[in-house]
Steps between C-alpha positions, in 0.01 A plus 500: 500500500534177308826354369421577177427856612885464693676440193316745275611806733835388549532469104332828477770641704793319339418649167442813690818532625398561863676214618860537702782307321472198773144481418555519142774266465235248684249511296682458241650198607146408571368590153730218374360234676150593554299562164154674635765783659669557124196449346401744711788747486452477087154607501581828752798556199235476283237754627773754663741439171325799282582747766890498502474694190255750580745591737884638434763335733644694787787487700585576822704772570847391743497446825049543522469178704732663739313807500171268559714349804547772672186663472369230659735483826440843540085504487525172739752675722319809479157247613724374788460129353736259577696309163244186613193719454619643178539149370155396577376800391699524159416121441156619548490787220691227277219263476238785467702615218497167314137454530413864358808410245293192395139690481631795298703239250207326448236795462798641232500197341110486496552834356755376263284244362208718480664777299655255251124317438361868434780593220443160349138576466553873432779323200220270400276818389527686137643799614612640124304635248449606154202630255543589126305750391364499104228573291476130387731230493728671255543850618683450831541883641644488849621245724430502900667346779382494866684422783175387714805484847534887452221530257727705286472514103703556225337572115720468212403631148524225211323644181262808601604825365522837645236703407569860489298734744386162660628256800427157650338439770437191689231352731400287730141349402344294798108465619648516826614808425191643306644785309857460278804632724757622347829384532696774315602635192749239282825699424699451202803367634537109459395451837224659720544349916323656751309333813131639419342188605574518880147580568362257352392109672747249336200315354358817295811507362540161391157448383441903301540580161756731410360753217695788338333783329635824268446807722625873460814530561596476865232269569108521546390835667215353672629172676292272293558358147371729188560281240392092496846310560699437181719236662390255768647149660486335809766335713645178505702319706914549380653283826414149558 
């Protein structure tokens, strides 16, 4: 192990907190005069920082290093070690719980670091949004949101009127998809929400065109449209 490779560890394990307080209160006597060892201990406070909040603080209950005491004389006494043996043996278990203190800090921090790249990219990505459909430019009938995360929709009536014996109904219209799917009948309260596009690949929903024709009331008995559309649009991004 190089120096470098020295002061990196014992860093690690400052920031760590793995340290006993004569250790601690050397190093950081050490951090003042030696700048590769703070430079050091700042980059571990750095990479390890994120994950004091991921975690709630807990305290120790009274008297639980006492409990930890004693548990320990009794398994060595119970071994038949002497008090030398046990300190060899505890010093031992010490430094193997530093090193596997330092690997797991740094493959959490790895992880840290990972997750936070993936919901920058993931915030990066349109994830919202929204088609008018019309006859012409005009005639705006229906509005339609998506929610491509839970590829949820919501359809809002803005001028088309209720025709009596009639309903709504809405599709999906994709060549992926060959035929039109239906993705329900439109109610008449101001907002319609329902999650019918769950099925459906996140690019066929960003990329169909959403088409709404006049069917008997309850919606078309045979799955398909019977009418052409009378209102169509296609989505556009609403979030930068």
């Amino acid at each position: 192990m190089t120096p470098s490779d020295d002061i990196d560890a014992l860093a690690a394990e400052y920031v760590l907190g793995t340290l006993d307080a004569t250790e601690r209160a050397t190093v950081a006597a050490r951090r003042s005069r030696e700048p590769a060892l703070d430079r050091a201990i700042g980059d571990w406070e750095v990479r390890l920082g994120p994950l004091s909040t991921m975690v709630p603080p807990l305290v120790p209950s009274d008297g639980l290093f006492a409990e930890i005491e004693r548990r320990l004389d009794r398994a060595a006494a119970d071994a038949g070690g002497s008090a030398d043996t046990r300190l060899v043996d505890l010093t031992r278990r010490l430094r193997r719980w530093r090193t596997a203190a330092v690997a797991f800090g740094a493959l959490a921090a790895g992880l840290a670091v990972g997750i936070g790249l993936r919901e920058t990219a993931m915030r990066s990505e349109p994830r919202s949004f929204v088609a008018v459909l019309q006859k012409d430019a005009a005639s705006p009938a229906f509005i339609v949101s998506v929610d491509l995360d839970t590829r949820s929709l919501t359809v809002r009536p803005v001028a088309a009127e209720p025709q009596p014996g009639k309903s709504y109904e809405l599709w999906l219209i994709n060549d992926a998809l060959g035929t039109p799917r239906s993705l329900g009948v439109i109610g008449q309260e101001p907002f319609t929400v329902r999650p019918a596009l769950a099925k459906y690949d996140p690019k066929v929903v960003e990329t169909a065109t959403y088409a709404v024709t006049l069917e008997p009331q309850g919606g078309s008995p045979t799955g398909k449209p019977t009418l052409p559309p009378v209102f169509v649009g296609k989505l556009i991004q609403a979030t930068p």
